[in-house]
Residue frames relative to the residue before (quaternion, step in Angstrom):
aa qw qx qy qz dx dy dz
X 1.0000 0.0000 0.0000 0.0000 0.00 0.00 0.00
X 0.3739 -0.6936 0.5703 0.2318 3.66 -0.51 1.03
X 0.2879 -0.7307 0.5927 0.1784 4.26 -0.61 0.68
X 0.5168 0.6228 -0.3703 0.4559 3.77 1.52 -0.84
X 0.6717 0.5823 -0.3449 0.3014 3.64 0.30 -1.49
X 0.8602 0.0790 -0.2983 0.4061 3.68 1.04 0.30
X 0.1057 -0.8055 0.5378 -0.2254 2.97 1.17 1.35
X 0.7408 0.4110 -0.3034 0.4362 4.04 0.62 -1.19
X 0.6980 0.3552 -0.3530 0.5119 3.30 0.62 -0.50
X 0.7068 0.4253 -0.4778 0.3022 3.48 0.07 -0.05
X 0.6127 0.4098 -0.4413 0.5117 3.63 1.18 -0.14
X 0.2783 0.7600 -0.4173 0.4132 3.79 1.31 -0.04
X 0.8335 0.2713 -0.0492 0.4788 3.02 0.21 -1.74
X 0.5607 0.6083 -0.3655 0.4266 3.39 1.08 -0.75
X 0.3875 0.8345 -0.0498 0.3885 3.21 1.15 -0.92
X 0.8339 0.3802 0.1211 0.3813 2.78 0.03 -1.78
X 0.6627 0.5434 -0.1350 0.4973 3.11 0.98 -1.64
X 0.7316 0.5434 -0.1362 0.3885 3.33 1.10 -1.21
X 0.6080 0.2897 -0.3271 0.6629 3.43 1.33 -0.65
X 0.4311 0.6594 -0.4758 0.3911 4.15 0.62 0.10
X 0.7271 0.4031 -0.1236 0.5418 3.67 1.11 -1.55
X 0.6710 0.5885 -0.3917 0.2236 3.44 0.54 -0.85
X 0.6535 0.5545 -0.2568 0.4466 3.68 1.21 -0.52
X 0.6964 0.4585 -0.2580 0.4881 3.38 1.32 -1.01
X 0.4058 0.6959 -0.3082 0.5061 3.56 1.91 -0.95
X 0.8778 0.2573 -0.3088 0.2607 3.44 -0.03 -1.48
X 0.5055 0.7233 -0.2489 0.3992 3.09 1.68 -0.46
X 0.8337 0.2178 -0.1576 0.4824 3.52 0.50 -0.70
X 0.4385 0.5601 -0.4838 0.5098 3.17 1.54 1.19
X 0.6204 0.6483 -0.1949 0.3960 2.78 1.32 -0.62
X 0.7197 0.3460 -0.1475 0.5835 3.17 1.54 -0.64
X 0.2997 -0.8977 0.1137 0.3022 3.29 1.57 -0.03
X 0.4867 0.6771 -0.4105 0.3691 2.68 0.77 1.64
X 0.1586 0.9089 -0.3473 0.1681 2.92 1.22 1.51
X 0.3882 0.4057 -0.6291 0.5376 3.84 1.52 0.99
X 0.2439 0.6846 -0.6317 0.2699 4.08 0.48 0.52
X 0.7605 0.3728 -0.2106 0.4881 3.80 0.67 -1.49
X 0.7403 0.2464 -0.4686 0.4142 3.48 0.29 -0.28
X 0.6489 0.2818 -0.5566 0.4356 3.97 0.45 0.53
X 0.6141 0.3371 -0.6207 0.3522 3.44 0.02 1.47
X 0.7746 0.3495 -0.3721 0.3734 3.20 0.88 -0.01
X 0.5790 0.5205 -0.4487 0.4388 2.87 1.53 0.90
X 0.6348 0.5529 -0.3019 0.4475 3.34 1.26 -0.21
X 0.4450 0.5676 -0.3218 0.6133 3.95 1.93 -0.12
X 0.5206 0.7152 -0.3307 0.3288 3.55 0.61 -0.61
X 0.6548 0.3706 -0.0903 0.6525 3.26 0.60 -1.45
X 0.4329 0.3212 -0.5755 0.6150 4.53 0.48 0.48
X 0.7053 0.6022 -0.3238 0.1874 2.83 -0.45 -1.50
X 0.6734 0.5582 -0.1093 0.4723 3.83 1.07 -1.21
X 0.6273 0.5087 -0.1132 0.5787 2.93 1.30 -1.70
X 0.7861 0.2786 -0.3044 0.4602 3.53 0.03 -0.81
X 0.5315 0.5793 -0.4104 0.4621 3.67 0.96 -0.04
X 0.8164 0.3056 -0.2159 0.4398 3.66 0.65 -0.95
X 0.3324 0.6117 -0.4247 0.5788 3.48 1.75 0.48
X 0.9254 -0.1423 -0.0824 0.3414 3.49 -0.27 -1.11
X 0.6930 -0.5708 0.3365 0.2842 3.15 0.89 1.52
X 0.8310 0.2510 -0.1210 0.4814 3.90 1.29 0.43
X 0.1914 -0.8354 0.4245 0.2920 3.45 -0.82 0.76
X 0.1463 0.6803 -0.7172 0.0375 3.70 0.29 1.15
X 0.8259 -0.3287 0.2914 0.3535 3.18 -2.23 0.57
X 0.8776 0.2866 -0.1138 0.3671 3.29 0.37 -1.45
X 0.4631 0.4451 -0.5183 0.5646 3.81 0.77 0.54
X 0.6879 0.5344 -0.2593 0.4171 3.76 0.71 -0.75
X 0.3641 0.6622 -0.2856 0.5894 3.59 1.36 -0.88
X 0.4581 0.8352 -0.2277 0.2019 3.17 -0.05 -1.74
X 0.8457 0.4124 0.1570 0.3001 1.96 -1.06 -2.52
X 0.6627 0.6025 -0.1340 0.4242 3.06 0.69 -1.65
X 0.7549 0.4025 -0.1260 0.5023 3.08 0.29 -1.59
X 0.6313 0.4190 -0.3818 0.5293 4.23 0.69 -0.28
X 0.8294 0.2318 -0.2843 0.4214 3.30 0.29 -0.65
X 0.7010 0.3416 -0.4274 0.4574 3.60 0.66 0.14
């Protein structure tokens, strides 16, 4: 199996994610309360796990999910 062959999508998503945070980031520094993001993306975490070891996969929408119950 070749580990390179998605190398594009992962800065893709990397990417992505990053202009995704940067607006909500700059904002709730702004208001100081910027340990705000890491207790949602720590508190999505624990879906995330769960809804992985439920359906045994990481498509979008079992992941979504996950996310979205526990946070």
């Amino acid at each position: 199996m070749d580990w390179t062959a998605n190398d594009f999508h992962i800065i893709l998503v990397g990417g992505l994610c990053a202009m995704a945070c940067a607006l909500p980031g700059t904002f709730l520094l702004l208001r100081r309360m910027s340990m705000m993001g890491d207790a949602i993306s720590h508190a999505v975490l624990p879906g995330l796990a769960i809804a992985f070891l439920i359906s045994g996969s990481r498509t979008n929408i079992w992941m979504f999910l996950g996310a979205a119950l526990a946070g």
